[in-house]
C-alpha positions in Angstrom: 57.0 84.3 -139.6 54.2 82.8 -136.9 56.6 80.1 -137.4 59.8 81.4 -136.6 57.9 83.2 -133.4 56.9 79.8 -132.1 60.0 78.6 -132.5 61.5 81.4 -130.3 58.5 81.2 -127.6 59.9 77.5 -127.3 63.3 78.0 -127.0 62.4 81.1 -124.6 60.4 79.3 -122.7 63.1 76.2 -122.4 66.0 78.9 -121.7 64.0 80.9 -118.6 63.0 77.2 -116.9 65.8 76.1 -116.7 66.9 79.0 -114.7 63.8 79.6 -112.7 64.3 78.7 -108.9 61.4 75.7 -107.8 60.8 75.6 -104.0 59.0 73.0 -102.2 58.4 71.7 -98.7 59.8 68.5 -97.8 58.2 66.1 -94.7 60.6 67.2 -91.9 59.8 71.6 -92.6 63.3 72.1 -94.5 62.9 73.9 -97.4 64.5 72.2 -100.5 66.0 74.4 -102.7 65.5 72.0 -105.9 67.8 73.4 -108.6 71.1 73.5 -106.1 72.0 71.1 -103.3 71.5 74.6 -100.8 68.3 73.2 -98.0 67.7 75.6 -95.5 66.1 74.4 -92.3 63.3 76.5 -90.5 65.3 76.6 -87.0 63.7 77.6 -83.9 67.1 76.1 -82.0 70.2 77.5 -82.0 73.3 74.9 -82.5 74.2 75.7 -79.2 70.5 75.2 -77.5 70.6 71.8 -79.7 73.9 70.4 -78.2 72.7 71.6 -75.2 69.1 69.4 -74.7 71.0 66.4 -76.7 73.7 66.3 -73.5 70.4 66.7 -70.9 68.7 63.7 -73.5 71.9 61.6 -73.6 71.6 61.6 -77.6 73.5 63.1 -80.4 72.5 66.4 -81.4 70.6 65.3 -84.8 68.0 63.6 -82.7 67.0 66.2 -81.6 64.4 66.5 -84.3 60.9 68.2 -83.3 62.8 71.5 -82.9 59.1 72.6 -81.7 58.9 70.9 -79.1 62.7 71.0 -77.7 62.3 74.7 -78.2 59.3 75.2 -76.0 61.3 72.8 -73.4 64.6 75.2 -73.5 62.2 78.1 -72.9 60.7 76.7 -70.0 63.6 75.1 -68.2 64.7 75.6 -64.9 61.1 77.9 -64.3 60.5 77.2 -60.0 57.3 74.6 -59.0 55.0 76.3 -57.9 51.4 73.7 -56.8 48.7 75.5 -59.3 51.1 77.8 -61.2 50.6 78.5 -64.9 53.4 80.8 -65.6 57.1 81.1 -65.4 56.7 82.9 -62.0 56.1 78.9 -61.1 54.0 76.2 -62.8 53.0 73.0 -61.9 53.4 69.6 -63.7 49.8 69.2 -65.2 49.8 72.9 -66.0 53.3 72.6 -67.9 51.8 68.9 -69.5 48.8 71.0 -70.5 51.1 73.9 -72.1 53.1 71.1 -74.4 49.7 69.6 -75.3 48.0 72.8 -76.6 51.1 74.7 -78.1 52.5 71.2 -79.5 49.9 68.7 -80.1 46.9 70.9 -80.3 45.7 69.3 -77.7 43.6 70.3 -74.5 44.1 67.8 -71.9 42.3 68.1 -67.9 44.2 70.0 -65.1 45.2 67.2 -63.0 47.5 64.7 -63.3 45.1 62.5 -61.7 42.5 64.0 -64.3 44.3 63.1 -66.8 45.1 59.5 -65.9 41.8 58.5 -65.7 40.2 61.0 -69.0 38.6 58.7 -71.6 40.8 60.8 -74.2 43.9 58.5 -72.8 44.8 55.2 -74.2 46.8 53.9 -71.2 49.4 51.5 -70.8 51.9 49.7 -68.6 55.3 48.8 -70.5 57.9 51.6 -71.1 59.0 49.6 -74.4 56.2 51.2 -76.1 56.8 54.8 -75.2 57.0 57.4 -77.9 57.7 60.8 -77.8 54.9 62.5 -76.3 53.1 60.1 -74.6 52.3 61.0 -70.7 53.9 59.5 -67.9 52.4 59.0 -64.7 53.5 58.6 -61.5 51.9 57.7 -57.7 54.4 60.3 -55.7 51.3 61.2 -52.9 50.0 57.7 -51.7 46.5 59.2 -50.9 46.1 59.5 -54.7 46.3 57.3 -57.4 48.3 59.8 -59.7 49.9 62.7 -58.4 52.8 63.4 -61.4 52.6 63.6 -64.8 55.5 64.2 -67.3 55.8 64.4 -71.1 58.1 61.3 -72.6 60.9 62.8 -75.1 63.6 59.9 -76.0 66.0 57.7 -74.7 64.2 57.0 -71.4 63.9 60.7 -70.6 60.8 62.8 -70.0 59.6 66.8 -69.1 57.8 67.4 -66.0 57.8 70.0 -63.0 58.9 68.9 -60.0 59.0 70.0 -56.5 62.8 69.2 -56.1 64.0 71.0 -59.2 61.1 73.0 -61.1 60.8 72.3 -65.0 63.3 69.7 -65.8 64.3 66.5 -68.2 64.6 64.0 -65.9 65.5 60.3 -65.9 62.4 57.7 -65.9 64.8 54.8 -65.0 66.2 56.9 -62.1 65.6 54.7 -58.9 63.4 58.0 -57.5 61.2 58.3 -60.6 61.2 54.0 -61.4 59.8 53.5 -57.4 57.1 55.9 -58.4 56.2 55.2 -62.1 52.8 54.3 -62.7 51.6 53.8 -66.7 51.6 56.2 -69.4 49.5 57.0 -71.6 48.7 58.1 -75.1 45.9 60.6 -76.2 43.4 59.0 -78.4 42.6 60.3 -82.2 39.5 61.9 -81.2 41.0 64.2 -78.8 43.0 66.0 -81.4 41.5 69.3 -82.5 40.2 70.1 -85.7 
């Protein structure tokens, strides 16, 4: 009889794990629903918010991958410069470089552009080949200071600043306004990161 009833427990057992629904998370935040082909992405983009950045980007819509950060850009495009602003009544470029950096990265980065440039938390460097999403850009637009812009680089030679001309924008780094002006960039170091 104990037996038998191990031999049922087994087959019980085999029968109800077969059926039971696994879940894990995969690298890229989709959750993988492992005993169907169904994965269901956490999206903070809508398909038409997607298409919409990938046009302003000049990529296809499935590079569009930190749906984080995009997401936070959609939100604050088109908000009005405003020299000191912090909010969506008008913000300035270091302020919206400091927003990406603390809601994105985790990072707190200085208030100025020039500030930032010069922190001992950037790793900076000249040649645009090596730019990665997120890194800073900076650029000499006020020649009585060294750095006077700063911008956040996405993909495809395109970056996120806030500009006098057009307020929070993606704008073009090989554009013959923003090349003239381009400084360095710069990447913050390891230590920087919060804990």
């Amino acid at each position: 009889m104990i037996k038998l009833f191990g031999y049922f427990a087994i087959i019980i057992f085999i029968i109800g794990g077969c059926s039971k629904k696994t879940y894990s998370t995969l690298p890229d935040n989709t959750l993988n629903k492992i005993d169907t082909i169904f994965v269901k992405k956490n999206e903070l983009l809508s398909e038409s918010e997607r298409k919409k950045l990938a046009s302003i980007v000049e990529v296809e819509p499935k590079e569009i991958t930190n749906e984080k950060l995009y997401a936070l850009i959609n939100d604050w495009l088109n908000v009005p410069y405003l020299y000191g602003g912090i909010d969506k009544n008008g913000i300035d470029c270091s302020a919206i470089t400091q927003e990406v950096f603390n809601k994105i990265y985790d990072i707190d980065l200085p208030r100025t552009s020039n500030q930032m440039f010069w922190s001992k938390g950037i790793s900076r460097f000249k040649k645009k080949r090596f730019l990665k999403e997120g890194d800073l850009v900076f650029f000499r637009i006020d020649k009585e200071k060294t750095i006077s812009h700063v911008g956040i680089y996405l993909q495809n030679n395109k970056f996120f600043s806030s500009s006098v001309s057009a307020g929070v924008q993606i704008a073009d780094l090989n554009s013959p306004y923003w090349a003239a002006r381009y400084i360095a960039s710069g990447r913050p170091r390891a230590n920087v990161i919060k804990n």
